[in-house]
C-alpha positions in Angstrom: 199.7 179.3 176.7 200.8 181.8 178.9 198.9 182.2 182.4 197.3 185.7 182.6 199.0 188.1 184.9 197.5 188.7 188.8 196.2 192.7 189.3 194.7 194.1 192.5 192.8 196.5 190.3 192.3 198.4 187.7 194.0 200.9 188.3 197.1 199.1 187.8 196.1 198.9 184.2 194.2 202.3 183.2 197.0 203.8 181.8 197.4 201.4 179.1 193.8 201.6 177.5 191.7 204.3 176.3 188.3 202.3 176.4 186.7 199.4 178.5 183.9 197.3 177.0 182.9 195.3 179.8 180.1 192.4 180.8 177.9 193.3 183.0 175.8 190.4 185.0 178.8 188.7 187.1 180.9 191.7 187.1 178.5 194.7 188.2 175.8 192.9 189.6 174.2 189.6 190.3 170.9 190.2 189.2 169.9 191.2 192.6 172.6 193.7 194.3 175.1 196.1 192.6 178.8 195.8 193.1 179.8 199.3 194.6 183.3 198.7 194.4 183.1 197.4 190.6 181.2 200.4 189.8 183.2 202.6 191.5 186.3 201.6 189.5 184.4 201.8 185.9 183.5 205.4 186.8 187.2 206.1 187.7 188.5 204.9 184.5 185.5 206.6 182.4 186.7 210.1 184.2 189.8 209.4 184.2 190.8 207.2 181.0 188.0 207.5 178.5 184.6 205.1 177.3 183.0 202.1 179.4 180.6 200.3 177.0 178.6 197.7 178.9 178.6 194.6 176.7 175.4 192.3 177.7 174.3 189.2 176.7 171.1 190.4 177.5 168.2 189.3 175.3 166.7 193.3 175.7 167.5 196.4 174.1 169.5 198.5 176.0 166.6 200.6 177.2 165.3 198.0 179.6 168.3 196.8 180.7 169.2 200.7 181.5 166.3 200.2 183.9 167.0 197.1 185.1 170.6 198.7 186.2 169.1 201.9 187.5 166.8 199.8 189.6 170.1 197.9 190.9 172.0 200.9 192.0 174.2 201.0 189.3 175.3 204.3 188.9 175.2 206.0 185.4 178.5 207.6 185.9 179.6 203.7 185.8 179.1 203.9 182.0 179.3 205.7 178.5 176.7 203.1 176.2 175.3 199.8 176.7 175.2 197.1 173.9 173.2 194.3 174.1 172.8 191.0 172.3 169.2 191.9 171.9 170.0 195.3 170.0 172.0 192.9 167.5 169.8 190.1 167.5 167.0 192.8 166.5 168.8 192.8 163.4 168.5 189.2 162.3 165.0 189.2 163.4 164.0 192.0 161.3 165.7 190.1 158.1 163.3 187.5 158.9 160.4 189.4 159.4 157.1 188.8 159.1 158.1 184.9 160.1 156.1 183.5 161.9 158.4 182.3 164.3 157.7 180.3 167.6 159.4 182.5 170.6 160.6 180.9 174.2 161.4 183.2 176.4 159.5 184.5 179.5 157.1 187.8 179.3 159.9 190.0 180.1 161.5 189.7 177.3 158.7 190.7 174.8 160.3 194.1 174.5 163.0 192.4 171.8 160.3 192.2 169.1 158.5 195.2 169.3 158.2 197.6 166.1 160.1 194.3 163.8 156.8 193.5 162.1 156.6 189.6 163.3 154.0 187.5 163.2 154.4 184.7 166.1 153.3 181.2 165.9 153.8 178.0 167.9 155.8 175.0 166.8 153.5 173.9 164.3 152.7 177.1 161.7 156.6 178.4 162.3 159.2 179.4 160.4 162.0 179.9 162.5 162.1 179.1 166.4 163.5 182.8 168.7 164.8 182.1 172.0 166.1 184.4 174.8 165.9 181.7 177.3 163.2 179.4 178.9 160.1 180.8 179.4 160.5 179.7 183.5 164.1 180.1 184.2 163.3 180.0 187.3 162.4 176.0 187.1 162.9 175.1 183.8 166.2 173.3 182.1 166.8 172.3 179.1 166.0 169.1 178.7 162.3 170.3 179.2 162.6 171.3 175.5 163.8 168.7 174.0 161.2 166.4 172.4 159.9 169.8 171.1 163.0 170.6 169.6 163.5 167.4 167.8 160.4 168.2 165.6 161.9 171.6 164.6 165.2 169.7 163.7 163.2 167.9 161.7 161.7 170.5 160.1 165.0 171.9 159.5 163.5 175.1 161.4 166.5 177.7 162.0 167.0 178.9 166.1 167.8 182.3 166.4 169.2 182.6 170.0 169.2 186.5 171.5 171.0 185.4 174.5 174.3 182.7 174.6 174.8 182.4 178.3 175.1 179.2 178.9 174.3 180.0 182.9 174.1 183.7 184.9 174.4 183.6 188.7 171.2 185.1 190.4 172.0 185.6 193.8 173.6 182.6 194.7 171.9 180.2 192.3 173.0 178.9 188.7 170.1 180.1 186.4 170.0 178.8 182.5 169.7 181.2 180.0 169.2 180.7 176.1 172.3 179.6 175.3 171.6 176.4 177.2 168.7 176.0 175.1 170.4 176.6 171.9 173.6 174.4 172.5 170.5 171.6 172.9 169.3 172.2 169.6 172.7 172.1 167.9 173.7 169.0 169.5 170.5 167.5 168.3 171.6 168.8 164.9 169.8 172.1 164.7 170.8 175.4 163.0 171.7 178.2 165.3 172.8 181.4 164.9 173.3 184.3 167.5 174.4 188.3 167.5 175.5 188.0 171.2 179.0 187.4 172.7 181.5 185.4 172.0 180.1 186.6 168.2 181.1 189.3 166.1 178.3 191.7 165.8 178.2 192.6 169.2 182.1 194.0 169.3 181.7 195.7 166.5 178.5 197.7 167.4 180.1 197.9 170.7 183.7 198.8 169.6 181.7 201.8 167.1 180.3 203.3 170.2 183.3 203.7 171.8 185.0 205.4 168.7 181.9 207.9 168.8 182.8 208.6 172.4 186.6 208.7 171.9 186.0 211.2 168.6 188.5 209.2 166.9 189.5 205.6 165.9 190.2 203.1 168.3 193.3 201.1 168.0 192.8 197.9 169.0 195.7 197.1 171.7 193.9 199.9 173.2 191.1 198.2 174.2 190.4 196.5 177.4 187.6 193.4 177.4 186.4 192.3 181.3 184.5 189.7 182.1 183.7 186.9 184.1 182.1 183.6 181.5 184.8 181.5 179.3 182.4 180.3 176.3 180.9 184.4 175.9 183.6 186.9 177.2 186.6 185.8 176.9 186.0 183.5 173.9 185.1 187.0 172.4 187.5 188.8 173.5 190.2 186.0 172.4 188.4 186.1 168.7 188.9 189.9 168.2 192.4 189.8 169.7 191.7 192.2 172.3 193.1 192.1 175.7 190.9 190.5 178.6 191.0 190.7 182.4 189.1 187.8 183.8 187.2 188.9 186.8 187.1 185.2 189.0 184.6 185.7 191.3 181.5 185.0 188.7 180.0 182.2 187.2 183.2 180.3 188.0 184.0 181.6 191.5 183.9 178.4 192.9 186.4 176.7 191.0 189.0 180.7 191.2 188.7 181.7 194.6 190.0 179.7 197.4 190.6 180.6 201.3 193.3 183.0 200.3 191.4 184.8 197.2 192.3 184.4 193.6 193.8 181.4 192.9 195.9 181.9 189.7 197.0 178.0 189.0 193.2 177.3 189.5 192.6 180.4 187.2 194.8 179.1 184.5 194.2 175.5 184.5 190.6 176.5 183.4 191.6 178.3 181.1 194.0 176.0 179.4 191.0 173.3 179.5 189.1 175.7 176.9 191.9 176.9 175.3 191.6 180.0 176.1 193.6 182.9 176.8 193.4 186.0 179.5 196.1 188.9 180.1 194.4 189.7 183.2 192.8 187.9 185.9 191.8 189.5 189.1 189.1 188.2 191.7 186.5 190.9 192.2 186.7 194.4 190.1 187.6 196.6 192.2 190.0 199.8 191.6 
């Protein structure tokens, strides 16, 4: 497998791509800050080059998590659409509709459901079990769930996870999401299925918005993926054979950067361990 190549920044790639679809918590924020540089450069390539669709494992529509970035300084001009694993998970909740279902997930994320006609339950009257992550991420982990999710396995009730992230970084602590919840309930020998990255429906909502920007088709090699988790980005990225710049500095910044910066044997041993693939790697996005 062939290590992915070293850049200093985008800029050194822009001219081969005429869209970005790129992750957003790791990369353009840490659920706290804004990265100025990082969203300095997407704007750069969306004047310059062509579309930035912000591709979010967010459990959310978009329209929340437009605040959420407007509240972190992220400038606008940083992006062309935002796709989120909750605008695709709506979907498969709305097939599903009226349930009941039994929802985990804290208050903030209520906005998922609204106008999708579902009844909600708990474990006992449900259907179907909808997670976008514990309801304390704060405290909770996921082995608080698991004598309740053992009863749902054996009720053969189907988990419909709105956000796989295993783990975001917020600040400088390791935070589950529902990912971590859901890979619980598989291993225990649940059903799960999810909208959100690595899977399919997200690129393909996300690669139709940046055709509608573009005015035309998109070809494929000319399509640039960045992002910072293994199991969600780049797995993603990997299935729809698109090329990926692996930003180092995020959830696995401790095991890529060293003294020195990026360390690319580091970057590629890790890689190689999920057999995975980038083109790219860099340590912070930066132009």
């Amino acid at each position: 497998m062939t290590a992915p190549q070293s850049v200093a920044g985008l800029s050194q790639l822009s001219g081969r791509y005429d869209a970005l679809l790129c992750d957003v918590w790791g990369v353009i924020h840490n659920g706290r800050e804004s990265f100025p540089a990082a969203c300095d450069a997407l704007a750069k390539f969306r004047a310059e080059r062509g579309p930035v669709v912000l591709i979010s494992n967010a459990p959310r529509p978009c329209g929340p998590v437009i605040e959420q970035l407007d509240t972190l300084g992220v400038p606008r001009e940083a992006w062309s659409h935002i796709v989120t694993s909750g605008d695709a998970t709506r979907r498969l909740l709305a097939a599903r509709a009226p349930g009941p279902a039994w929802l985990i997930g804290p208050d903030r994320d209520w906005p998922l459901y609204e106008g999708l006609g579902l009844e909600t339950s708990d474990l006992a009257s449900a259907k179907f079990i909808s997670v976008t992550g514990p309801y304390d991420d704060e405290n909770d982990e996921p082995a608080d769930y698991r004598d309740r999710f053992i009863e749902a396995v054996g009720r053969d009730l189907e988990l419909i996870c709105a956000n796989p992230d295993i783990v975001v970084q917020r600040g400088e602590k390791l935070i589950y999401c529902g990912g971590a919840l859901a890979q619980l309930y598989e291993s225990l020998g649940g059903r799960v299925t999810m909208a959100g990255k690595p899977y399919p429906a997200i690129y393909e909502l996300s690669l139709a918005k940046a055709a509608e920007s573009l005015g035309r088709p998109l070809e494929p090699a000319r399509v640039l993926c960045i992002g910072d988790g293994l199991p969600t980005d780049i797995r993603g990225a990997n299935a729809r054979g698109l090329d990926v710049l692996f930003v180092a500095s995020g959830i696995h910044g401790g095991e890529t950067i060293g003294p020195d910066g990026l360390n690319a044997a580091a970057v590629a041993d890790l890689l190689r361990q999920d057999g995975l693939s980038a083109t790219y790697a860099i340590a912070d996005l930066v132009w």
